[in-house]
N, C-alpha and C positions, 0 to 999 in steps of 0.2 A: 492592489492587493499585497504586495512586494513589502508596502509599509506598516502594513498592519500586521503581517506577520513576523515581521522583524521586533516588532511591538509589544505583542504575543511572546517571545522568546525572549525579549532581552531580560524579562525575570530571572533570577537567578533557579529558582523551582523551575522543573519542568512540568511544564503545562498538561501536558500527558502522563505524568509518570514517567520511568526510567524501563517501566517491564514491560516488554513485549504484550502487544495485542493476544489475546486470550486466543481465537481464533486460531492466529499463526502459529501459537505456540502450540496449537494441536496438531497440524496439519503439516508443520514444515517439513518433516520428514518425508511427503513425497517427490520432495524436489533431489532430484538424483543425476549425477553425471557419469554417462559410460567413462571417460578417459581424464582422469584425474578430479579434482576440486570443481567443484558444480559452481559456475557464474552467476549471483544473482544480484537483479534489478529490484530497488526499493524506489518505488516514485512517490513523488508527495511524500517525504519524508518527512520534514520535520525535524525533530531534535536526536531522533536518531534510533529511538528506545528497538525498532524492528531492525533496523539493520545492524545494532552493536548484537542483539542478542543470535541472530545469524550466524553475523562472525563468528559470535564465539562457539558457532557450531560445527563451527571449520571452514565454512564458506567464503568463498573469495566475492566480496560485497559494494556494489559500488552504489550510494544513494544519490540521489536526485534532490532538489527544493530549488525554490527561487528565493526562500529566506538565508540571507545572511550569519543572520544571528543561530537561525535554527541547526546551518549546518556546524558552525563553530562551536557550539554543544554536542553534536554528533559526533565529532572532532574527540571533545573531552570523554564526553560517555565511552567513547570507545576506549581511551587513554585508561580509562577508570581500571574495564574489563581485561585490558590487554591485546587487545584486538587493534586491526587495519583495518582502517574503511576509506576506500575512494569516496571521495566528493565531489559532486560536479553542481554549481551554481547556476539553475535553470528554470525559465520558466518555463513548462510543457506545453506551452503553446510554441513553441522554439528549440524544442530537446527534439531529436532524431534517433527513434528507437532503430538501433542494425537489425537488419533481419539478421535470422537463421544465430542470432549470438546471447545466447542466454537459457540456463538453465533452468533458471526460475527466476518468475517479475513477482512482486510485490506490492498491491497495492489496497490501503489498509485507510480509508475515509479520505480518498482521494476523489472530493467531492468539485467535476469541473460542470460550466456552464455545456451543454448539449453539445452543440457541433463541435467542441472541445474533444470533451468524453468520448462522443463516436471516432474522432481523429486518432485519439491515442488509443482506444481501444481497438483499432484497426493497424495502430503500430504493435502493439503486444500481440495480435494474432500471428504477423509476420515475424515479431521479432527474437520469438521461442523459438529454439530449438527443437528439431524431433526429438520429442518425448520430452519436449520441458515443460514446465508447470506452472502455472497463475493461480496464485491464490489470494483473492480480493474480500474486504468484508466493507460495507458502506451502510450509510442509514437510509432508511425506505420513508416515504412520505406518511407512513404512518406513524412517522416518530414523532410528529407535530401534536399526535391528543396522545401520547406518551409523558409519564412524570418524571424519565430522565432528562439529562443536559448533556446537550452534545448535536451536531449535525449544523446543516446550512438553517439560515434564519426564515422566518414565514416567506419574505420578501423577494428569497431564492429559492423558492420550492423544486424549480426547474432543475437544479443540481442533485436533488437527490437521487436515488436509482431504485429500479425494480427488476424482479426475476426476468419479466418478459421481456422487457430492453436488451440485456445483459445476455440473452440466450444469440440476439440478433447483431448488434453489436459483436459479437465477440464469436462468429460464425465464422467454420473451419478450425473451432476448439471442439472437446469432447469433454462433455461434462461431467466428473464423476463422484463432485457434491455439490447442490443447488439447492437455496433454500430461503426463502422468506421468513424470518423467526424475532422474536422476542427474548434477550437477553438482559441482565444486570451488568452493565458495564462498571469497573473500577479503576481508571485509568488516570489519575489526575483531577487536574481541577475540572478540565472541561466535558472528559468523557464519565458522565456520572448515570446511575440508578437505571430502572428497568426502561430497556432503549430496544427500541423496533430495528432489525438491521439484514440485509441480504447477505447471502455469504457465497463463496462459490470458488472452490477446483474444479480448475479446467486443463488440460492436458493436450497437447500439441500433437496428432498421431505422427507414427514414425518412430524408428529405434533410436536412439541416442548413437551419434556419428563421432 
């Protein structure tokens, strides 16, 4: 997969677009740190477009990919903005979420096979902080008799995600927007027209320490 994304990226265009996930860009705001600059994790990053515009939100920002090419766009995009972004070259099947160290994770079509997905989703429950924030949007299997482009192939159906999953998974969070929905995505090449997709704030109890 490492090749094909790097593949995907070496374009000069960003694949995705440069703007923030629609989604994150309503919601980032409840990610909050009692004691100075709130940490946050972008996994399955990509080229960068969620974690530059973060940054630029004051956030101290460290993304994730196992693509190459994707993070050295993330690199530039941030350069663009003005922003710092740590970078860590990973596959998440080999990344080690810390517990207790993050203020907000970010994870925005971060589409893994099953016992993948449950693995990391059971790193993000540990690896919030009390009172830190997950804010995920992914495609649902009803994206497949949808006329947008975007999400895992017919072939990977198993990668997609659903509400029910996501409540069990991602147990010892506090949900405080969940939701199965139908959107027009405008992100690029790949994320295009009206696209089926979950979304979901969850929240780690506990004050921020």
């Amino acid at each position: 997969m490492k090749e094909f994304w790097n593949e995907r990226y070496a374009a000069a265009e960003y694949a995705y677009g440069k703007n923030p996930n629609e989604f994150l860009a309503a919601e980032y705001s409840r990610i909050k740190s009692g004691d100075g600059v709130a940490k946050v994790l972008c996994i399955a990053e990509g080229e960068g477009r969620n974690a530059s515009f973060l940054a630029s939100k004051g956030f101290e920002v460290t993304a994730v990919d196992q693509s190459t090419e994707g993070l050295a766009k993330t690199k530039q995009l941030g350069k663009t903005l003005g922003v710092e972004i740590t970078t860590i070259e990973a596959d998440l099947e080999h990344f080690e979420i810390e517990p207790a160290s993050w203020d907000g994770i970010v994870s925005i079509s971060a589409h893994l096979p099953p016992d993948l997905r449950k693995k990391v989703h059971r790193q993000i429950v540990s690896g919030l902080k009390p009172g830190g924030t997950l804010i995920l949007e992914a495609y649902t299997e009803k994206h497949l008799d949808m006329p947008g482009i975007g999400g895992p192939p017919v072939h990977q159906k198993e990668m997609f995600m659903a509400l029910a999953e996501l409540e069990r998974e991602l147990e010892g969070l506090d949900f405080v927007l969940a939701q199965e929905t139908e959107r027009h995505l405008h992100e690029g090449k790949y994320h295009q027209g009206l696209s089926a997709v979950v979304q979901v704030v969850a929240q780690r109890g506990g004050n921020k320490v």
